[in-house]
DSSP file (Angstrom, degrees, kcal/mol; ACC not computed):
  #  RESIDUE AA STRUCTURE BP1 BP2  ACC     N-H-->O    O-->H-N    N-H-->O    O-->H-N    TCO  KAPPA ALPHA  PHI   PSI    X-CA   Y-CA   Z-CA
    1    1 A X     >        0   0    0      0, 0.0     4,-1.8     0, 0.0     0, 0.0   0.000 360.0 360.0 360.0 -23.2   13.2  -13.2    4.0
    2    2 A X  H >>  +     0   0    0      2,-0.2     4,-1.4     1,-0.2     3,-0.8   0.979 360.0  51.3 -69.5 -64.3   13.5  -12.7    7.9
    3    3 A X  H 3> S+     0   0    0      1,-0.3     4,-0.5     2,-0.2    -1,-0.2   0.752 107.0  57.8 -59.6 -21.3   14.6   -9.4    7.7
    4    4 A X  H >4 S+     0   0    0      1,-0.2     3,-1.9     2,-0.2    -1,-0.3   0.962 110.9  40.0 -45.0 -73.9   11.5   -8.8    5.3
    5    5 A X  H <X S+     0   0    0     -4,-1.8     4,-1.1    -3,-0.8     3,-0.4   0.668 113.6  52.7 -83.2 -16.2    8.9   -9.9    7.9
    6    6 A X  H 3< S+     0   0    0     -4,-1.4     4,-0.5     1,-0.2    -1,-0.3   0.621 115.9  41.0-103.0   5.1   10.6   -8.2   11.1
    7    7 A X  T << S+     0   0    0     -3,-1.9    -1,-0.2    -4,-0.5    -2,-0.2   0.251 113.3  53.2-104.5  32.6   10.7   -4.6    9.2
    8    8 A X  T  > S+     0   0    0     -3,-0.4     4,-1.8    -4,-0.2     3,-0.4   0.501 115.3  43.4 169.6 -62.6    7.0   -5.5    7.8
    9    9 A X  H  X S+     0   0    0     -4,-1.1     4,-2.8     1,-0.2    -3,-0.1   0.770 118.5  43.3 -68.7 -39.6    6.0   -6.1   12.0
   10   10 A X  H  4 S+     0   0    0     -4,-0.5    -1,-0.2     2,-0.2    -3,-0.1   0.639 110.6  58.1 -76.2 -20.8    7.8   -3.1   13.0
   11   11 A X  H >4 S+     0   0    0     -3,-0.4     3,-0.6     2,-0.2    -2,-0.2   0.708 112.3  32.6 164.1 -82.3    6.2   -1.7   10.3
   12   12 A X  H >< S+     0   0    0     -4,-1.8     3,-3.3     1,-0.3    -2,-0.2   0.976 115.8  68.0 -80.6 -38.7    2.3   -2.4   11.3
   13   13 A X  T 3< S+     0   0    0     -4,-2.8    -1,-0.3     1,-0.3    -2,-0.2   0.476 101.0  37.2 -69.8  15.2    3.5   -1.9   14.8
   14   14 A X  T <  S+     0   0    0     -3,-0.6     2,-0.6     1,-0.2    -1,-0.3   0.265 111.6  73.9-133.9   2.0    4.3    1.5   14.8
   15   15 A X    <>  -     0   0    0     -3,-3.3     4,-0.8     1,-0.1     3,-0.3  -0.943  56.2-167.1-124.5  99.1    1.2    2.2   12.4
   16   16 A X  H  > S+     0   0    0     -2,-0.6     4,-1.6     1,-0.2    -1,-0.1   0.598  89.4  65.7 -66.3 -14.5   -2.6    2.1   13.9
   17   17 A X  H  > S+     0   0    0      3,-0.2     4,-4.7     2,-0.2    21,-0.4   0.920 101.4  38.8 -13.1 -90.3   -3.7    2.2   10.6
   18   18 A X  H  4 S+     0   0    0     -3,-0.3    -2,-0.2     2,-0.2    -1,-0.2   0.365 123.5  49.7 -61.8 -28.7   -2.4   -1.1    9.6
   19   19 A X  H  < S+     0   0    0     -4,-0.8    -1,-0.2    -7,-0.2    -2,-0.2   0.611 133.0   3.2 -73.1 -31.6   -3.6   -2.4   13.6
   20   20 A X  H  < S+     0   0    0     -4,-1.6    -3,-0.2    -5,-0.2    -2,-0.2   0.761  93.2 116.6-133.1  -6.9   -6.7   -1.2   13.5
   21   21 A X     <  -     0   0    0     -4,-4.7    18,-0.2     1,-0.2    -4,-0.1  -0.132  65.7-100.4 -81.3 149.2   -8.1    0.4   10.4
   22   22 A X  E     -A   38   0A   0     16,-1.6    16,-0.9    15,-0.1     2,-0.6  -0.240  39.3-117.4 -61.1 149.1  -10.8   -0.7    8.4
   23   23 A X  E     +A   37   0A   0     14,-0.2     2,-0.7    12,-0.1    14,-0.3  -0.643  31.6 174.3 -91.8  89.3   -9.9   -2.6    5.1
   24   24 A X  E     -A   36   0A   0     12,-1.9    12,-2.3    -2,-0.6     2,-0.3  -0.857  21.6-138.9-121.4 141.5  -10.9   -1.3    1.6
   25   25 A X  E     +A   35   0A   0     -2,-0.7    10,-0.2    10,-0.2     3,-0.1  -0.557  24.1 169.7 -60.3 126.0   -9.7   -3.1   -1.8
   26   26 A X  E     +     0   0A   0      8,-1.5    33,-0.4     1,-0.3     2,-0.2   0.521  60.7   4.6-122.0   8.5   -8.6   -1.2   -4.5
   27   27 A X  E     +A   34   0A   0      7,-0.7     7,-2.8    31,-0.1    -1,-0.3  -0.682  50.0 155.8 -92.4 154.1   -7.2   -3.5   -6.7
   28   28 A X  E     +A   33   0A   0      5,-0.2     2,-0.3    -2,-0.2     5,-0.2  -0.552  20.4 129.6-178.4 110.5   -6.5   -7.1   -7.5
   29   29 A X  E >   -A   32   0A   0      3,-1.4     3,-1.6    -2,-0.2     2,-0.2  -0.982  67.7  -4.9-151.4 125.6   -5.9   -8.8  -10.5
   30   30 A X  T 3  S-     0   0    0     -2,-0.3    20,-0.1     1,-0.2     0, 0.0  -0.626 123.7 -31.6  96.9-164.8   -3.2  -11.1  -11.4
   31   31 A X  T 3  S+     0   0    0     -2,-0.2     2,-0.4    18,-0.2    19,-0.3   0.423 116.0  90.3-111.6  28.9   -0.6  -11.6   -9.0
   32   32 A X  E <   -A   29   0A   0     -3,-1.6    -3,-1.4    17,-0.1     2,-0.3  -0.915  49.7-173.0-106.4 140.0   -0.8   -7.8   -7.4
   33   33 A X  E     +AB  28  48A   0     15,-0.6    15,-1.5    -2,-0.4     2,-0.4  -0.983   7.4 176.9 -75.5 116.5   -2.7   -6.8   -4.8
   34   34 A X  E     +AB  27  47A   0     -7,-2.8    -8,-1.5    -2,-0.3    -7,-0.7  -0.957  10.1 155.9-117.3 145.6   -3.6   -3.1   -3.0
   35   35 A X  E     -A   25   0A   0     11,-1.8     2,-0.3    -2,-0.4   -10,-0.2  -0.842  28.3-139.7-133.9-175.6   -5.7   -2.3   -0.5
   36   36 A X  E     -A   24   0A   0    -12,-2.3   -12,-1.9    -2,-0.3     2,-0.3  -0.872   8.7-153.1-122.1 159.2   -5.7    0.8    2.0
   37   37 A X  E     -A   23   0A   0     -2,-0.3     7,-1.9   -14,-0.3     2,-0.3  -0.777  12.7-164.9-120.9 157.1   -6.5    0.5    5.7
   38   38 A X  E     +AC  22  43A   0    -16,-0.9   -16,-1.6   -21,-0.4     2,-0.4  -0.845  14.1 174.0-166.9  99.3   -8.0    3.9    7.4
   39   39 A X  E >  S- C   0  42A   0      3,-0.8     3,-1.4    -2,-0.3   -22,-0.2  -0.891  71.9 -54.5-127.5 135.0   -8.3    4.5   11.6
   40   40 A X  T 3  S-     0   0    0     -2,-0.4   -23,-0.0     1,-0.2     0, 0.0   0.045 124.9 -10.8   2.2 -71.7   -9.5    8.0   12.1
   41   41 A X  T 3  S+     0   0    0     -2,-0.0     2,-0.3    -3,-0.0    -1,-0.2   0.440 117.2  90.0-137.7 -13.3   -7.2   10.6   10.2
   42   42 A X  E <   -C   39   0A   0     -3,-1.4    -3,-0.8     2,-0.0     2,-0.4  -0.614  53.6-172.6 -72.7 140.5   -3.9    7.7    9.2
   43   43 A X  E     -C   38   0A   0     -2,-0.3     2,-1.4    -5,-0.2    -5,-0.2  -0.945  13.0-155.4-128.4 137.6   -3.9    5.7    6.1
   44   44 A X        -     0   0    0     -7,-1.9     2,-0.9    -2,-0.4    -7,-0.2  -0.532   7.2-158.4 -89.0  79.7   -2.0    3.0    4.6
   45   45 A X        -     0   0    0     -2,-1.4    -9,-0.2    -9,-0.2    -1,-0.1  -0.319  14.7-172.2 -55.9  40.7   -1.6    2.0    1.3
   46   46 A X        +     0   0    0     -2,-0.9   -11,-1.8   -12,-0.1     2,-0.4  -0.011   5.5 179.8 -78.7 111.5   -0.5   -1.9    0.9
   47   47 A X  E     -B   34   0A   0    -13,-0.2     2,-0.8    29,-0.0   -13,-0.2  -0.814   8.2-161.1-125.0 115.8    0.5   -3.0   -2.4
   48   48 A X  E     -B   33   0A   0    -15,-1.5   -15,-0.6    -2,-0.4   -14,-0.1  -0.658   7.0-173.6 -51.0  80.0    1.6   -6.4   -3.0
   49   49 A X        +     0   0    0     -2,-0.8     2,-6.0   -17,-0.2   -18,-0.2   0.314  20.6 157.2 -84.1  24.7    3.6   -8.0   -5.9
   50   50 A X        +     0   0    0    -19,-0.3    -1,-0.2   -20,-0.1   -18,-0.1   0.236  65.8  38.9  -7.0 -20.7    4.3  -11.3   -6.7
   51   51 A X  S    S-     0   0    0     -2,-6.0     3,-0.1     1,-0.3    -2,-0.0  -0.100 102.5 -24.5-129.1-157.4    5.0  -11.3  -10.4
   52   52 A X  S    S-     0   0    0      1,-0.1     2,-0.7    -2,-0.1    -1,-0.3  -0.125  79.2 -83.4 -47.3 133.1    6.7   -9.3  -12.8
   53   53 A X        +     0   0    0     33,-0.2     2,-0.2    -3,-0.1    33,-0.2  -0.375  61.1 173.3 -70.6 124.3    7.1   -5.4  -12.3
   54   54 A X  E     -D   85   0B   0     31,-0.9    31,-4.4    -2,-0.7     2,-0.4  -0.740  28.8-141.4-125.2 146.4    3.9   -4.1  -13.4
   55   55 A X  E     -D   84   0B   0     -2,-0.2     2,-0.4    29,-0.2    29,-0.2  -0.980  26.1-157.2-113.9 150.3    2.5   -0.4  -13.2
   56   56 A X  E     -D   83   0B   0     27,-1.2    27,-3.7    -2,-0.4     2,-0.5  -0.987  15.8-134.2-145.7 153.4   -1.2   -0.3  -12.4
   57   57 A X  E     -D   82   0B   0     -2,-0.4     2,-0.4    25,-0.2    25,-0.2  -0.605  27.9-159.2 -89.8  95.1   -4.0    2.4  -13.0
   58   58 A X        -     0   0    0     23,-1.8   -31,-0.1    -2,-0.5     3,-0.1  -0.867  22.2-107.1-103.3 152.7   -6.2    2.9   -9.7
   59   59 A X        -     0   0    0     -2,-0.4     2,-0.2   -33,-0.4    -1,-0.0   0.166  45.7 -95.1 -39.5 162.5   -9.7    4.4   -9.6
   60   60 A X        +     0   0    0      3,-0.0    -1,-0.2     2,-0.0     2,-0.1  -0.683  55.2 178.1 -79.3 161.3   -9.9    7.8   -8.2
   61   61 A X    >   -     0   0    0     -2,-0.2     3,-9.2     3,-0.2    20,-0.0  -0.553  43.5-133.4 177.9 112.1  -10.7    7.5   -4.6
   62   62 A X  T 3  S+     0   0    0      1,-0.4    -1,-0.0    -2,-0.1    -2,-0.0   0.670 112.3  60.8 -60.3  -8.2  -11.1    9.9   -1.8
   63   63 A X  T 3  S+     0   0    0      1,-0.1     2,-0.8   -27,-0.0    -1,-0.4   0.857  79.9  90.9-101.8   0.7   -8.9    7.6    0.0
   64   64 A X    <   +     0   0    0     -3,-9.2     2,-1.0   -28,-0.1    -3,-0.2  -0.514  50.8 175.4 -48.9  90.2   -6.0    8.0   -2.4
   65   65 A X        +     0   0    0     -2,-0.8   -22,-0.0     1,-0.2    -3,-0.0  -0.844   9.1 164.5 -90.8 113.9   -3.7   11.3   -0.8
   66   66 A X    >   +     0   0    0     -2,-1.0     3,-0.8     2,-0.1    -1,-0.2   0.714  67.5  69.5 -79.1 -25.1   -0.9   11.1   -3.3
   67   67 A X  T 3  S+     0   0    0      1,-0.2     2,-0.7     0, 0.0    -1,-0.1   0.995 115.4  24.9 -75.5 -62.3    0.3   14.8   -2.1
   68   68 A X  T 3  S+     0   0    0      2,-0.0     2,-0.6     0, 0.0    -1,-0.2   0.019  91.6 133.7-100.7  55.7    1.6   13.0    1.8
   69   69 A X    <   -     0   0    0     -3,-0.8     2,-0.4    -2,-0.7     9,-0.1  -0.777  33.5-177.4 -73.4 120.1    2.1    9.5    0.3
   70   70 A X        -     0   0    0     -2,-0.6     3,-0.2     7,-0.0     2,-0.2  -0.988  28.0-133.2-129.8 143.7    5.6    7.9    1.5
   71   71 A X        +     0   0    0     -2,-0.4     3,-0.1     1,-0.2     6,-0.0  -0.687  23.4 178.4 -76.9 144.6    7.0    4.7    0.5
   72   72 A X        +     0   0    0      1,-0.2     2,-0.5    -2,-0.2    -1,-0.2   0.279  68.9  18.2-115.6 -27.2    8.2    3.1    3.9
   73   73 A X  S    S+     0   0    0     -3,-0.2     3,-0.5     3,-0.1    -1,-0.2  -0.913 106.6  14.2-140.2 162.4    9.4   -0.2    2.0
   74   74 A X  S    S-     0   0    0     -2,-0.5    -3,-0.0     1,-0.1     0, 0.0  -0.485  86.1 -83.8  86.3-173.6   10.2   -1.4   -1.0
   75   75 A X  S    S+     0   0    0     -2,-0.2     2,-0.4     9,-0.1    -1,-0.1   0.046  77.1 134.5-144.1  15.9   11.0    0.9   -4.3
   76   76 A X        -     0   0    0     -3,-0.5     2,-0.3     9,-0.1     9,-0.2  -0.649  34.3-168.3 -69.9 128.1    7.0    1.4   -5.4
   77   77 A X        -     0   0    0     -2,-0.4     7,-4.8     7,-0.1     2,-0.4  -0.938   9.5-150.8-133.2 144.3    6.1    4.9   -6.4
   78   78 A X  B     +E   83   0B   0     -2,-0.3     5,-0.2     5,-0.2     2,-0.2  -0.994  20.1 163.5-136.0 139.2    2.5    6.6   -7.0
   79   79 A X        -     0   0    0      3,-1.0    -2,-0.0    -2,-0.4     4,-0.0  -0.920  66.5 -12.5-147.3 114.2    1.8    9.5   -9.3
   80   80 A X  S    S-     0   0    0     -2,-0.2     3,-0.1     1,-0.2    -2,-0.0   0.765 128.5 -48.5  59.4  37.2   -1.7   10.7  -10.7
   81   81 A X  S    S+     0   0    0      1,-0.3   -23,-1.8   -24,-0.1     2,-0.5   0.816 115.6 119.9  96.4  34.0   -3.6    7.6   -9.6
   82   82 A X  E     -D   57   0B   0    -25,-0.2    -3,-1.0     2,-0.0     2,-0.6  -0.967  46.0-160.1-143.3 123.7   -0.8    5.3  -11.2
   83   83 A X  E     -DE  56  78B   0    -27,-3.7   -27,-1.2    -2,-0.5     2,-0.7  -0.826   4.4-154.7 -66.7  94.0    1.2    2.7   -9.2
   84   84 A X  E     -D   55   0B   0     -7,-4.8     2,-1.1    -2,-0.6   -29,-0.2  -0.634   8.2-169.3-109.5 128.9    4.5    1.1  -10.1
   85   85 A X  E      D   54   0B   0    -31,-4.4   -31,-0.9    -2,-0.7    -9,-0.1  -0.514 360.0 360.0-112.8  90.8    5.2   -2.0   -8.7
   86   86 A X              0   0    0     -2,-1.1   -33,-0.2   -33,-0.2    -1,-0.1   0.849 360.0 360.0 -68.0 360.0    8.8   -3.2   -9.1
């Protein structure tokens, strides 16, 4: 769990996004969460699981880029507005 939270800190530190960007929800139901965070031309994508590995449907939404999306942790992949959260 340590090693969790110091690549997760290394993580936001290296991301201005994720330090300074504005916060908008794009889903939460259940025990997942996503949001994105957005400072001037970066975005983040944060998706949360607690539970079971679930794939989940997001809205379209001009802050979705799926083309320069990269997973930095974790084994979650998005394709055509669809999440998978193992």
């Amino acid at each position: 769990m340590l090693a969790l939270y110091q690549r997760m800190t290394k993580l936001r530190q290296r991301s201005l996004a994720l330090r300074r960007g504005g916060c908008q929800a794009l889903y939460a139901e259940g025990d997942v969460v996503v949001f994105v965070r957005v400072y001037q031309q970066q975005r983040a994508l944060v998706a949360i699981n607690r539970g079971e590995a679930c794939e989940v449907a997001l809205e379209a939404s001009p802050l979705l880029n799926v083309a320069g999306w990269q997973c930095k942790t974790g084994r979650g992949t998005l394709a055509k507005g669809y999440l998978l959260c193992p």
